[in-house]
N, C-alpha and C positions, 0 to 999 in steps of 0.2 A: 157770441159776439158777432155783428152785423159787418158786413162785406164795405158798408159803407164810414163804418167807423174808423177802421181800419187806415182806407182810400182817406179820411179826414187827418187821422191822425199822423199815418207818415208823410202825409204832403207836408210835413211843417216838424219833423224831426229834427232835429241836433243833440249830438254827445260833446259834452263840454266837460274838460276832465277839472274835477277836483284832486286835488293831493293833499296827500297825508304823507310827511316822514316820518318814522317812529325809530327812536336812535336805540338800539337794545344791546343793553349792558353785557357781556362776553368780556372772558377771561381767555378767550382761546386765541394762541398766535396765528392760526391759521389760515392761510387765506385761499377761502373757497374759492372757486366758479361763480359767476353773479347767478342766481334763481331767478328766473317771471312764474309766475300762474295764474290764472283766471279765477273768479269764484261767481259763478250763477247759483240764483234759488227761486223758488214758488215758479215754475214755468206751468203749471195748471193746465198741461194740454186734457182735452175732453170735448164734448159734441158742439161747444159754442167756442170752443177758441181751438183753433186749428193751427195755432203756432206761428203767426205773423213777426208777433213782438220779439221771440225767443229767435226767432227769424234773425230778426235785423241786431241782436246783441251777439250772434254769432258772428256773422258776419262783421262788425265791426272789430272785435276778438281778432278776427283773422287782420283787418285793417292795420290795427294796433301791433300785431304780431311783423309782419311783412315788412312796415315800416321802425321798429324797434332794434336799436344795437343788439339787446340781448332778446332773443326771442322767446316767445312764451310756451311754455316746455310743458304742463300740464293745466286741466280745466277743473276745477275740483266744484260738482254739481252737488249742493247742499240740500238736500231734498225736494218733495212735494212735485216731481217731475209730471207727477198728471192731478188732475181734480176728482179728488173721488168725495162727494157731501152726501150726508145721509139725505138731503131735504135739495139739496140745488145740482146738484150731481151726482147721484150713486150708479157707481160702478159696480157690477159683476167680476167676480174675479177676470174673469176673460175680456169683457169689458175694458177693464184697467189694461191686461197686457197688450190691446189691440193700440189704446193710446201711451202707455209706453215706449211700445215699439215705435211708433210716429214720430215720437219725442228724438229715439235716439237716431232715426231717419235726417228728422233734421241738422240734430248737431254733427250727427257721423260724417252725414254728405257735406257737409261747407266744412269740415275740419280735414277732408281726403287733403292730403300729400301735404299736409300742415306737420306735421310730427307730432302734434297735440295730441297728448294720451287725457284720458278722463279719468276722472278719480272720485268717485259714486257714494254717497250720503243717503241714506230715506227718512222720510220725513213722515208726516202722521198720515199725510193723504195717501202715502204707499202701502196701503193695507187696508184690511176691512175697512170699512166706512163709524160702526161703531167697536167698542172694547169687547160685547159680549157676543161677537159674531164670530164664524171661523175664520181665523184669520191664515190659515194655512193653504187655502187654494192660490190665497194672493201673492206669499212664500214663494210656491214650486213654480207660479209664473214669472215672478220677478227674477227667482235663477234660472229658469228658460230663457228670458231675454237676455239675462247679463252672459250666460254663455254663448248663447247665437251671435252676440256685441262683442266676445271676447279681445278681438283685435283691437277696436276701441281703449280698451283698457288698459291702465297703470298698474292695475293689481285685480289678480282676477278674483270672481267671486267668492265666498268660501262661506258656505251657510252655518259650519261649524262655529265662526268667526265673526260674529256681525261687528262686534269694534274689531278695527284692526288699525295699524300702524304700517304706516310706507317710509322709506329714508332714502334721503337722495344729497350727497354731497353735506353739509352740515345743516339739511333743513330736514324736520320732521313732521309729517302728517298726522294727527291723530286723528279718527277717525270713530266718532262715539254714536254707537246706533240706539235708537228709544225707543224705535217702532215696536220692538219684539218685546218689549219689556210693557207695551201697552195694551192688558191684554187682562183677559178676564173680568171682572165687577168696579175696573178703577181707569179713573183717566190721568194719572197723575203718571208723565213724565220723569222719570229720573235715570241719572249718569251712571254707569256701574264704576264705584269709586275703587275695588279692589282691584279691578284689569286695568285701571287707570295708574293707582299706585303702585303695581307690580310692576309697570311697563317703563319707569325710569329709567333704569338702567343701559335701556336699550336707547332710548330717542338722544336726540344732535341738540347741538348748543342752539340753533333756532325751530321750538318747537310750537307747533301750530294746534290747537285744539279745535278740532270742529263739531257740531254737529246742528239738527236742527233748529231746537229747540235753544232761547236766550236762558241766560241766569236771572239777566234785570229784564222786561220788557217793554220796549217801547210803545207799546199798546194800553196793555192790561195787565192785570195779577197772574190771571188764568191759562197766559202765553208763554207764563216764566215755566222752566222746568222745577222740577216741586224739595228737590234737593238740595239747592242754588250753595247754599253756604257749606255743606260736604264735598262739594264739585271744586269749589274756589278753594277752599282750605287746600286741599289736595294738588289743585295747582300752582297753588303759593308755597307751598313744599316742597314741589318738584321745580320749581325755577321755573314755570310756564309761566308767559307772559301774553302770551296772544290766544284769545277764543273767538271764533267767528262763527256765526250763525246767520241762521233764515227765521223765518214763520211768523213777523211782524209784518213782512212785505214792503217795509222804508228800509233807508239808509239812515240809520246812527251808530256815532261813533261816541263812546263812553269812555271813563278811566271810572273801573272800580276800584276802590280801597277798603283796606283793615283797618282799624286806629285800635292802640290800646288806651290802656285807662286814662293813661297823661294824655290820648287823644293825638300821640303820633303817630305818622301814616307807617307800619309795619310788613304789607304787603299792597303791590300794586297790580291791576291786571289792566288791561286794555280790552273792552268789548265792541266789536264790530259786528252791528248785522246790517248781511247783504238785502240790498234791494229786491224785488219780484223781477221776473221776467215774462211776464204774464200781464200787466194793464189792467186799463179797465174798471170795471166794480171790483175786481181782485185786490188793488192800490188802495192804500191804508195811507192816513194821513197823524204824524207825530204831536199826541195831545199835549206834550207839556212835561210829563212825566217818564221816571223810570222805575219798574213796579217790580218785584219780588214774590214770590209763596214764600219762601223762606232765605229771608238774607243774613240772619245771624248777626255777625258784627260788621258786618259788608254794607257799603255805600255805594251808588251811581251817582255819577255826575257825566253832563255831557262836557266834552274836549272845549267845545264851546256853545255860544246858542244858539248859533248857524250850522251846527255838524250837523244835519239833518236833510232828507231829500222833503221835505215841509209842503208840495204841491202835488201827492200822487203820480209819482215818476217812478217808472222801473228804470234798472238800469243794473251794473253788473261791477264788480272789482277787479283790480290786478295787483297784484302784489310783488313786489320786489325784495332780496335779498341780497346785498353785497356786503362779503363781511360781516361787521357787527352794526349792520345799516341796516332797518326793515321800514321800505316805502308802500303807504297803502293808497293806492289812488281807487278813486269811486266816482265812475263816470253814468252818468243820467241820461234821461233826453227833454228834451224840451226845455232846455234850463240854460240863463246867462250870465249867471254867476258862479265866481272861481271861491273854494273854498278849502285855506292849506293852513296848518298848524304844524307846530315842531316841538317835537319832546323830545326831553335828555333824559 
């Protein structure tokens, strides 16, 4: 990306926050501490984007933080933190870890004396560039950096452990890695449904599913992860109600459903994917639809026909939890319309 694009584009920047409240059902008397957190994705640092954009959504983070009653306590980074393309970017294992590192240069330094811990996601560009390549140099460099970052973190590395689970007060992270599973003769993305359903037991009455990859997506077929209705069945089993992902590069907000035969709705989830933080040709524009490889008995719909960032805008989330309240706001740039919805 050009030096001048840049100079063009944040002369004329504004975040204008949209809200989203989403009222989640709880049985528990309990009344937590209120939760913030952040959710950035697709920041694509590499030889043409030097991290302008990812720049100025930190920074704002910090804005939002500073001036907020309840401050924002963790940033939860949903993958694809550098550009690695077989054909418009490839990276060398080393390669990648040199912009890695740059990456966590910039969020580490504008989040100093913030209290903001990170809480780390990889995404497809965190690895080999193709399935049938080694992907294990990319491995021992991405846990070279997350240990050098260690302070940065909420949870430290654990390469034993690529999903893991964080809990903090009655909110849970879950944290579902794809990269390592994408590997060998196949490109298909999928959830590992058994560490998902054995982990029940352990996660809080607000539990958050992440990872990079959508169920529905707002792209194409070929964005969805390729398991979608094993993944949902499973979190409509465990009372999950919130999945948030990347790797569309827009802002959409979804309610999936089940219906059964009579075609009543039986299970509901909510899908939120975050915006890029990256610009540019990177910026993905919402066609109309929400696509599947496999949805089973699962439907998308958007919350409305505006839930959408509709003009190639990155931009980044915060979420809030107070009680059995879960607010999702989804702040853009360049953008002068407010866009808020409320479900029971």
């Amino acid at each position: 990306m050009k030096k001048k694009f840049y100079k063009r584009f944040f002369g004329s920047v504004s975040f204008v926050l949209l809200f989203i409240s989403i009222i989640a059902l709880s049985m528990s008397p309990l009344h937590a501490a209120p939760l913030k957190f952040a959710v950035i994705s697709d920041s694509h640092i590499y030889e043409k984007n030097s991290g302008a954009i990812l720049d100025a959504v930190i920074k704002e983070v910090k804005t939002i933080n500073a001036s907020s009653a309840t401050p924002i306590k963790y940033l939860v980074v949903n993958g694809d933190m550098v550009f690695n393309h077989e054909k418009l970017g490839p990276q060398t294992a080393d390669s990648y870890q040199k912009h890695l590192e740059t990456f966590l240069d910039i969020v580490g330094g504008l989040l100093k004396d913030t209290g903001i811990k990170l809480i780390m996601g990889r995404g497809n560009h965190d690895n080999h560039y193709t399935d049938d390549g080694d992907h294990e140099p990319y491995d021992v460099n991405y846990r070279a950096v997350m240990e050098k970052n260690k302070h940065l973190l909420a949870v430290l590395y654990d390469k034993d452990n690529p999903n893991y689970h964080f809990a903090v007060e009655n909110v849970s992270f879950v944290m579902l890695n794809m990269v390592s599973i994408i590997k060998g003769d196949t490109k298909e993305a999928t959830a590992d449904i058994t560490w998902l359903r054995d982990l029940k037991k352990d996660t809080k009455t607000h539990t958050f599913v992440f990872s990079h990859y959508p169920p529905f997506s707002a792209n194409k077929k070929s964005y969805s992860m390729k398991n979608t209705s094993a993944l949902l069945d499973c979190m409509a089993e465990n009372g999950y109600q919130y999945y948030i992902a990347g790797h569309d590069h827009i802002f959409a907000h979804s309610i999936l459903e089940k219906k059964d035969a009579q075609g009543k709705v039986v299970a509901t989830i909510n899908q939120i994917v975050c915006p890029n933080s990256a610009g540019g040709f990177l910026s993905r524009i919402y066609k109309g639809g929400l696509f599947a490889s496999d949805a089973g008995g699962w439907e998308a719909r958007l919350i409305k026909t505006d839930a959408t960032f509709n003009d190639r805008k990155p931009g980044f989330l915060v979420v809030e939890v107070v009680d059995d309240a879960v607010g999702v706001t989804a702040y853009k740039m360049n953008f002068d319309a407010v866009y808020s919805a409320l479900l029971k």
